[in-house]
C-alpha positions in Angstrom: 268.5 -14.2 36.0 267.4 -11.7 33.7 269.6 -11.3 30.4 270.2 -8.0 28.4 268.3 -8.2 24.9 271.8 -6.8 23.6 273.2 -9.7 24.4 271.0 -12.1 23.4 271.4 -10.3 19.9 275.2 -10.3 19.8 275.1 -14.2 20.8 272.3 -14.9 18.0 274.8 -13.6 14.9 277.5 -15.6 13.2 281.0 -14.4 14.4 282.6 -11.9 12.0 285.6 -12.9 10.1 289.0 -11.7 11.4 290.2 -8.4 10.1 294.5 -7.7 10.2 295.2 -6.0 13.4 296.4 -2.4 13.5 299.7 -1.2 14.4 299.1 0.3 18.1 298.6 4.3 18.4 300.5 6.7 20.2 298.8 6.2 24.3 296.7 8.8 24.8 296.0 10.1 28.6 292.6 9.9 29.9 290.9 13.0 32.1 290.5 11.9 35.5 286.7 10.3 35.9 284.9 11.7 38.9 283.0 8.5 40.8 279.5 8.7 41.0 278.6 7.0 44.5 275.5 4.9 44.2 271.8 6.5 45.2 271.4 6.0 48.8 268.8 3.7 49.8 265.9 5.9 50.9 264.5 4.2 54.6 260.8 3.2 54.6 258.2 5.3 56.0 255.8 4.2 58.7 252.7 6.0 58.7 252.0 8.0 62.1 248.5 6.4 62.2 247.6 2.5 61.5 244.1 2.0 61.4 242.9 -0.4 64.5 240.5 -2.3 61.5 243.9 -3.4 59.4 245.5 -4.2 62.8 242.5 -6.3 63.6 242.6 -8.6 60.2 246.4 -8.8 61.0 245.8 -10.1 64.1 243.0 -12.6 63.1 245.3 -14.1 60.3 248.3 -14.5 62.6 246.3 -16.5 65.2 244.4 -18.1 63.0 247.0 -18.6 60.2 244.0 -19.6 58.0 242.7 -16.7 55.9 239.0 -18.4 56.1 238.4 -18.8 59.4 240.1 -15.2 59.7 237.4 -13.4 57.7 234.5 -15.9 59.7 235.5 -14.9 63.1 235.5 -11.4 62.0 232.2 -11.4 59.7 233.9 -10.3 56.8 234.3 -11.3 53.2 237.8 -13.3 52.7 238.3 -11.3 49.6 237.9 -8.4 51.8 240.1 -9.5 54.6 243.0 -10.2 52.1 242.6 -6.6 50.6 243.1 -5.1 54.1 246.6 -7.2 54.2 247.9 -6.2 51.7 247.0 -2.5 52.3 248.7 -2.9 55.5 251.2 -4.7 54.2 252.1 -1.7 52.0 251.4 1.0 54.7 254.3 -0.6 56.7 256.4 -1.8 54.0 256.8 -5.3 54.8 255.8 -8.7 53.7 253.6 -10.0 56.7 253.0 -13.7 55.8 254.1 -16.5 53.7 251.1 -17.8 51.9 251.0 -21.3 49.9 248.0 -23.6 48.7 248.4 -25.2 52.0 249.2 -22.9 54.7 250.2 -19.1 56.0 252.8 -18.5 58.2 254.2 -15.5 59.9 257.3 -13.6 58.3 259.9 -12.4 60.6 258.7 -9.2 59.9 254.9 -10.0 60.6 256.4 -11.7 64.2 257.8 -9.0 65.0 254.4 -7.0 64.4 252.3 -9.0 66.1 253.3 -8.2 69.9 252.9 -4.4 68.7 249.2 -5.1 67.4 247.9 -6.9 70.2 248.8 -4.4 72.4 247.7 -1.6 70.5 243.9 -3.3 70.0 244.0 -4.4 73.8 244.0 -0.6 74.8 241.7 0.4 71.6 239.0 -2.0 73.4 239.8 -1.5 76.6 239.5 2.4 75.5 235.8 1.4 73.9 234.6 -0.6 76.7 235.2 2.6 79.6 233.0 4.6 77.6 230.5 1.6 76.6 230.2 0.3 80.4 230.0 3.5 81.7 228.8 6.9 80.3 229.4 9.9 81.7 226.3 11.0 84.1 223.7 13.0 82.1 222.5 16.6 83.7 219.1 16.9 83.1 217.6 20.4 84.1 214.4 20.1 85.2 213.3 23.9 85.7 211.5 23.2 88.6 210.1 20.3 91.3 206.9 19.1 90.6 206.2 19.8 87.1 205.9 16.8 84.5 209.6 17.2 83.0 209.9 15.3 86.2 208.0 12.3 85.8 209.4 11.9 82.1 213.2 12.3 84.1 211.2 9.4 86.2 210.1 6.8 83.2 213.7 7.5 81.4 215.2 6.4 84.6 212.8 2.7 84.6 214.1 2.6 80.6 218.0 3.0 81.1 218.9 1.8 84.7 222.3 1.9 83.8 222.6 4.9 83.1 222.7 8.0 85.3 220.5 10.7 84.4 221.2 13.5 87.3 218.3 16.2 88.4 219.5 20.3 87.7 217.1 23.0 88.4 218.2 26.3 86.3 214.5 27.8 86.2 214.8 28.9 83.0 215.4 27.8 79.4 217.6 30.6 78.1 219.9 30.4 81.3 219.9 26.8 80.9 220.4 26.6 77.6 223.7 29.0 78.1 224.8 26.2 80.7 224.0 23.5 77.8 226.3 25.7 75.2 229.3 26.0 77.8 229.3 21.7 78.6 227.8 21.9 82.2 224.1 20.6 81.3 222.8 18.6 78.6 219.3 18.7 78.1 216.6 20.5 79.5 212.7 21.5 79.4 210.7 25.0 78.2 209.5 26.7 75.6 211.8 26.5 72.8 209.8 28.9 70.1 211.1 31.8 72.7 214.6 31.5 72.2 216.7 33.9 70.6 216.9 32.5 66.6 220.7 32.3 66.8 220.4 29.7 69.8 217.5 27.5 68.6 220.6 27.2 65.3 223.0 25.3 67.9 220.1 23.4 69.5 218.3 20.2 68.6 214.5 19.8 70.2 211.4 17.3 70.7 208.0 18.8 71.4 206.8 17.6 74.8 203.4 18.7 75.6 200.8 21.3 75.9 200.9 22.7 79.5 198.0 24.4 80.6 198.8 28.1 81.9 197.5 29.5 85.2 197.4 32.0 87.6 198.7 32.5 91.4 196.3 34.6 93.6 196.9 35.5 97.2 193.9 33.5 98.9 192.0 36.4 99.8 192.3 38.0 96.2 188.5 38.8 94.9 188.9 35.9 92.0 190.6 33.0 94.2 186.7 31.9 95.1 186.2 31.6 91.1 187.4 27.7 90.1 188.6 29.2 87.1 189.7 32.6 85.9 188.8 33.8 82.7 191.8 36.1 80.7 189.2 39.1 80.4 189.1 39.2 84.4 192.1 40.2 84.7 192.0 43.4 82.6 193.6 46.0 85.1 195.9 43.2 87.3 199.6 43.6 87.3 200.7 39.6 86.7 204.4 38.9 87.4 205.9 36.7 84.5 210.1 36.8 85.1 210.2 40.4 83.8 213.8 41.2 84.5 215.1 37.6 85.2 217.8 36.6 82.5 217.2 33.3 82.8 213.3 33.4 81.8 213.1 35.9 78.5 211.3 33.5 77.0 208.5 32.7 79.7 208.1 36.8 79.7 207.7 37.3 75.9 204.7 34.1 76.3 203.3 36.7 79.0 203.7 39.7 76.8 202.0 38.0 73.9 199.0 36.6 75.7 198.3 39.7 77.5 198.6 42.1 74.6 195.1 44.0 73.8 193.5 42.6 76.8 194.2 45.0 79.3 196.7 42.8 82.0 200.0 44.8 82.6 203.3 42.4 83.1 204.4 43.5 86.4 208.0 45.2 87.1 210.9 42.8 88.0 210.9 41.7 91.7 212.9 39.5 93.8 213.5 36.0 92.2 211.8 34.0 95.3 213.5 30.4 96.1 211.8 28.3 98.1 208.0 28.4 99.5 208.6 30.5 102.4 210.2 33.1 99.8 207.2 33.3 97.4 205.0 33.1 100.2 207.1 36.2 101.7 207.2 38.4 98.2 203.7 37.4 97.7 202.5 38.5 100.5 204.8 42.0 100.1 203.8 42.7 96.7 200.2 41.1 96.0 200.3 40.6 92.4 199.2 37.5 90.7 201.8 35.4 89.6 201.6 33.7 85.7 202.4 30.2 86.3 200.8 26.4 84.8 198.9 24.2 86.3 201.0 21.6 87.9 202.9 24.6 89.9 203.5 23.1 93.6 200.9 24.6 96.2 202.4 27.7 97.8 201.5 28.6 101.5 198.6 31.5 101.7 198.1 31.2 97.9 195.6 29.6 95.6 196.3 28.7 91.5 193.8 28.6 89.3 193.3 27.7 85.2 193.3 30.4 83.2 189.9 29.9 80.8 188.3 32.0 77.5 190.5 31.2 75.7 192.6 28.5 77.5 196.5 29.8 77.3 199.0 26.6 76.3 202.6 26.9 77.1 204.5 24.6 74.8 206.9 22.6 76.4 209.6 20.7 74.7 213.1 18.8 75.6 215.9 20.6 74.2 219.2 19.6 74.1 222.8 20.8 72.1 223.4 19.6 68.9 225.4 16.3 68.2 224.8 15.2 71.6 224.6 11.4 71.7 223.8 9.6 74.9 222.1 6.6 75.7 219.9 8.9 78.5 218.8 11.1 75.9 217.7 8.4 73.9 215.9 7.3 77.0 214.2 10.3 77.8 213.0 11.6 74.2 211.3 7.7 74.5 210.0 8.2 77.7 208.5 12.0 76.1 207.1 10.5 73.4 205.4 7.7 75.4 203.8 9.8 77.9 203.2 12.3 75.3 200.9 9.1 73.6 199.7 7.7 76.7 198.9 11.0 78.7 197.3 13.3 75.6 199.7 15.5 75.7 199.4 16.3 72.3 196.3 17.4 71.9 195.4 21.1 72.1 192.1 21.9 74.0 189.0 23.5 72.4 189.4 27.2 72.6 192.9 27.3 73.2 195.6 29.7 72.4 199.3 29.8 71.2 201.8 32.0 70.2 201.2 33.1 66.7 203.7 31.4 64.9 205.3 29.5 67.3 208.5 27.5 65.7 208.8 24.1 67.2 205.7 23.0 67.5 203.8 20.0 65.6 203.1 20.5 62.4 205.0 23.5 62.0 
């Protein structure tokens, strides 16, 4: 029990000698003393939010009631387990366990705890494990059938098969990339150097490969009987490249910028044609070549041919929004880079052309 130092004084001295008592004075009436009602006990505060990692040592101590084997089963430090007690400990205001050179037991307050904490980490894992077991699909736009975004969608399927990586064809980076920015698509494939500045700013991107570019000819056209077309031989041809589709701005400008000083007009906006008996249709009604690359599908009462001197490249890359995380993403920027290696896609042709400029691209 702790002792006043006034006291201790007063006992220390000798007692003082009597002195003669005097006589007693007139009573004297006291002022009526107010009383002062003792401080109220202020109740302690539980925090809103317990972190799961402080409920997780808790837990580990009170079923192993051993701080050692505690900070084992949980690979941590011991001196870092006890420091996450005690932090808890204060958070909650209560003493937790009873600790001696020999054992820890459980307060009452750290029994009644424990029901609390098990629950609370038996729907944090069971809250972890719903999202780790199964993802959400991813939506993969593809542009369009046949084209080699579709045999890297193929390879990332054979490297995550447990994950589901669904087929979307928006024909078009820019419209996609407005279905990517509004949470119904997550990745798809184009040229990413023709999107609008402010876009490519909320959009991550790996470079793909170098397409080559081609051209669509109605068979009996007087160049489908040349193997290849050269650029110059088309000075005077109206070429349809999207103009007027909102979804391909960035597949016109590529056509506007390889055209420019060479004579080849971009036609005027037509029907958007779905489907082979479509094109075949609009083709056949309007007769201009279509811009296109070489892996375009075969289309009924057309032929494609390369486009040559120089060879036109249309750079294709995967582009997705940023801060996506997914294991199929990871799966499909592996399967790019592998067939990228593998496939040379990479590797520009001699005599080739780009975009001047062109952001995205290796090396740039």
């Amino acid at each position: 029990m702790a002792i006043h130092a006034a006291v201790l004084l007063n006992a220390a001295m000798p007692s003082p000698v009597p002195s003669p008592v005097p006589p007693p004075a007139a009573p004297v009436t006291a002022a009526p003393v107010t009383p002062v009602p003792p401080p109220a006990a202020s109740p302690s505060v539980v925090p809103r939010d317990v972190d799961p990692r402080l409920l997780r040592a808790f837990a580990a101590v009170a079923e192993e009631l051993h701080f050692t084997r505690a900070a084992a089963r949980l690979y941590v430090a011991q001196q870092a387990l006890s420091r996450d007690i005690r932090r808890l400990e204060r958070e909650l205001g209560a003493e937790l366990f009873v600790r001696t050179t020999r054992q820890v037991s459980l307060t009452p307050d750290g029994e009644r705890l424990l029901p609390y904490a098990l629950r609370v980490l038996a729907a944090h894992d069971e809250l972890a494990e719903a999202f780790r077991a199964a993802p959400r699909p991813l939506l993969v736009d593809l542009n369009s059938p046949d084209l080699a975004p579709e045999s890297v969608l193929r390879r990332a399927r054979e490297l995550a098969p447990d994950h589901e990586l669904m087929a979307r064809y928006e024909s078009g980076l820019t419209g996609a990339v407005r279905e990517m920015l509004a949470g119904r698509l997550d990745t798809s494939f184009g040229r990413y150097g023709g999107l609008d500045a402010g876009l490519r700013a909320r959009l991550d991107s790996q470079f793909v490969r170098y397409e080559r570019m081609a051209v669509v000819l109605p068979d009996d056209h007087p160049l489908a009987g040349l193997p290849e077309v050269p650029l110059a031989a088309l000075a005077g041809e109206r070429i349809y490249a999207g103009a007027g589709n909102d979804r391909t701005p960035e597949w016109t400008d590529l056509a506007a910028r390889l055209f420019a000083g060479r004579g080849i007009e971009i036609a005027p906006p037509a029907p958007l044609a779905v489907g082979k008996e479509e094109f075949r249709r609009i083709m056949a009604k309007h007769r201009n070549p279509v811009l296109a690359v070489v892996d375009f599908p075969p289309m009924p009462g057309c032929v494609l041919r390369p486009l040559v001197d120089p060879v036109p490249l249309s750079p294709v890359s995967l582009v997705w929004r940023k801060g996506l995380r997914h294991p199929g993403l990871d799966a499909l920027r592996t399967a790019a880079a592998e067939m990228g290696a593998r496939e040379g896609w990479h590797v520009r042709p001699a005599g080739s052309w780009l975009p001047e400029g062109e952001p995205g691209l290796p090396g740039a």
